[in-house]
N, C-alpha and C positions, 0 to 999 in steps of 0.2 A: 504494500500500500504506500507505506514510504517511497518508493522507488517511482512510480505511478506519479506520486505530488511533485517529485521534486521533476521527473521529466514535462510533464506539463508547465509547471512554472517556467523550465530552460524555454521550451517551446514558442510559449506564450514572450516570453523575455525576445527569443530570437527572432519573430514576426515582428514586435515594438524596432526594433535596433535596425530593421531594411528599410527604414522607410525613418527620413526627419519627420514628416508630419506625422506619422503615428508618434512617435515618440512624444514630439511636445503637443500632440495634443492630449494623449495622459496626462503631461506636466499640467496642462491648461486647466483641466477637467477639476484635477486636485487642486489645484491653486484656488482657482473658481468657487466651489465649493468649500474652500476654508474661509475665503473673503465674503462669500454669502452669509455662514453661520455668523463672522463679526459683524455684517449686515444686521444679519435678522435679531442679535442680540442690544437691538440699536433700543426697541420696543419692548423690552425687559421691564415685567414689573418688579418691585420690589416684594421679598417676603412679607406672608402678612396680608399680600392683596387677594383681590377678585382670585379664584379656580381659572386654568388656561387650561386647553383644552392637551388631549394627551400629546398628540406630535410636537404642540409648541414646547410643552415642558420637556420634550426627548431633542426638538431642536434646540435647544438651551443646555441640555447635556454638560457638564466635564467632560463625561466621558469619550461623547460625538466629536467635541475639538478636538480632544487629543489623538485620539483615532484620527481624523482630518489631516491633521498636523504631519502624522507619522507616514501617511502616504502621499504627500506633499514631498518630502521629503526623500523616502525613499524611489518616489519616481523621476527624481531630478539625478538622486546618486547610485540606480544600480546600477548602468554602465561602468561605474569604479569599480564596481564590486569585481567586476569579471574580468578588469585586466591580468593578461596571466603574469607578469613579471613585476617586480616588488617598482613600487613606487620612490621609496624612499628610503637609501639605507637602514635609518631606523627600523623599519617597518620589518625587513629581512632580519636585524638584528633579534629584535623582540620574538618573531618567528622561532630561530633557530633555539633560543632562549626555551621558548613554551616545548619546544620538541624533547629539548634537554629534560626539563622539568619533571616531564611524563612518566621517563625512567628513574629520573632520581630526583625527588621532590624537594631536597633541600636544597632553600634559595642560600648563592653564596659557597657554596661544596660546589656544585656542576659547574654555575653558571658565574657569570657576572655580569651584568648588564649595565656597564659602565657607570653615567650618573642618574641610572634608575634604579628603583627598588623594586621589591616583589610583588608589589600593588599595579605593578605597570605591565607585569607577565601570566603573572598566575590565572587571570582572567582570559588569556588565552585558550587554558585547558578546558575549559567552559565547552565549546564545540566536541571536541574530542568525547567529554563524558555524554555526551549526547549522541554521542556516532558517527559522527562527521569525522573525517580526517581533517590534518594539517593542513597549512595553504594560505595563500595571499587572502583568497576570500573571504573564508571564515573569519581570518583578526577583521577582517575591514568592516564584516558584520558585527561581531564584539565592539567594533570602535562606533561603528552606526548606532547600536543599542545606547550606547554611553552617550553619543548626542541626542539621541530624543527622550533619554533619561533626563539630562540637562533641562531638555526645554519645555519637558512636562515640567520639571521641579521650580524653573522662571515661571510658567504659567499658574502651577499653584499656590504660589508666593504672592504673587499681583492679586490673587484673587481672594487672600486675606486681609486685604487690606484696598481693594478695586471693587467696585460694581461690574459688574459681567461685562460690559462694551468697551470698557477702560482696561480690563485686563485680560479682553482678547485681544485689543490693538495693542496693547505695550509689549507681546509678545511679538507679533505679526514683525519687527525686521530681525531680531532674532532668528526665528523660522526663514524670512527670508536669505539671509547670508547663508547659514548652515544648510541651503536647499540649494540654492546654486553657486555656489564657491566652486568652480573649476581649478585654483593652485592649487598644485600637489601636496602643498605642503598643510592644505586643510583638509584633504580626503585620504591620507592614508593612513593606518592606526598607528597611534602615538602616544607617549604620556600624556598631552594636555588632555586627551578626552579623557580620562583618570581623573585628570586634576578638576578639572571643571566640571564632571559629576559630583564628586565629593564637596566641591565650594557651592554649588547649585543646594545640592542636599542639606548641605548645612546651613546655608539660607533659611531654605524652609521650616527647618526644625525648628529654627529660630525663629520664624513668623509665627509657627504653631503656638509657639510658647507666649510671646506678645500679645497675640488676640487672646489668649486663656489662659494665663500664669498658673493660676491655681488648678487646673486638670491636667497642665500638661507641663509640668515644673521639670519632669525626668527629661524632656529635651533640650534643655541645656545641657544635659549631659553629653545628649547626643549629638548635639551640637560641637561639643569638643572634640567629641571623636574626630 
């Protein structure tokens, strides 16, 4: 069944990739459809008010943006995904790094991944425990996770302290950059997507704590982390 999804996905991938206009007009489709939903949340009532009917309250979603968001995103950057040769030294480095790891888990015995640490590798083996082999792709996936980890964590952040229309536009150049950034040096995996999930994350914990001190005091903590 696995093998079935994933060749359909390739399939589906390689019909998009013949043709510019197939391509951006998936880009279009998603884009469109993210700038509607900050549209439609123009007419947001406030908690409290009048009952809205169900699709309004499902187009008003978290959930629907972020969803939104994520295939915005990822239809501007598979093409990355599938280049077969490493983009960026880095990227091979951290590679051979996760391959290392696999046989012998202790970060610093096998490996040394120069001025990185074991937070910049280990999430490599992520694919692998799932079945996937090694590969350019797969980190570029782990590194893609960690951006739209990020930009869900900026969007949930804004929206403790935003009205719904305000903290879907504060995110929208956000999402934009991280969606069509063509330099190699923003699309191939690398520490920063590390770093800037973990300071995204920490953001938020910290906003959690802000709006409700008193139920949610323990993120501070987590915050530290």
């Amino acid at each position: 069944a696995k093998h079935l999804v994933s060749s359909a996905i390739l399939k589906l991938l390689i019909w998009l990739d013949q043709s510019p206009v197939r391509f951006w007009s998936g880009v279009c489709i998603c884009y469109g459809f993210c700038i509607f939903l900050v549209i439609f949340s123009i007419g947001a009532k406030p908690d409290g008010g009048e009952p809205e009917s169900r699709w309004k309250i499902w187009m008003r979603h978290d959930l629907l943006f972020v969803l939104s968001m994520c295939a915005v995103v990822f239809s501007c950057r598979w093409p990355f995904l599938l280049c077969p040769t490493y983009i960026n030294p880095d990227e091979a480095l951290f590679s051979s790094c996760g391959i290392t790891l696999w046989h012998d888990p202790v970060f610093w015995r096998s490996i040394s991944a120069s001025t990185s640490g074991p937070l910049n590798v280990y999430p490599l083996l992520i694919p692998k425990l799932l079945g996937f082999s090694f590969g350019y792709a797969p980190a570029r996936v782990v590194g893609l996770l960690f951006v739209l980890g990020t930009i869900s964590c900026l969007y949930f952040t804004a929206r403790k302290f935003m009205c719904l229309m305000l903290a879907r536009m504060s995110v929208l150049p956000v999402l934009t950059f991280f969606a069509f950034a063509v330099n190699p040096d923003f699309v191939h995996y690398s520490s920063e997507h590390v770093s800037l999930f973990l300071l995204s994350a920490s953001v938020l914990a910290l906003a959690v704590f802000v709006s409700s001190p008193r139920r949610h005091g323990w993120m501070t903590f987590a915050a530290g982390l």
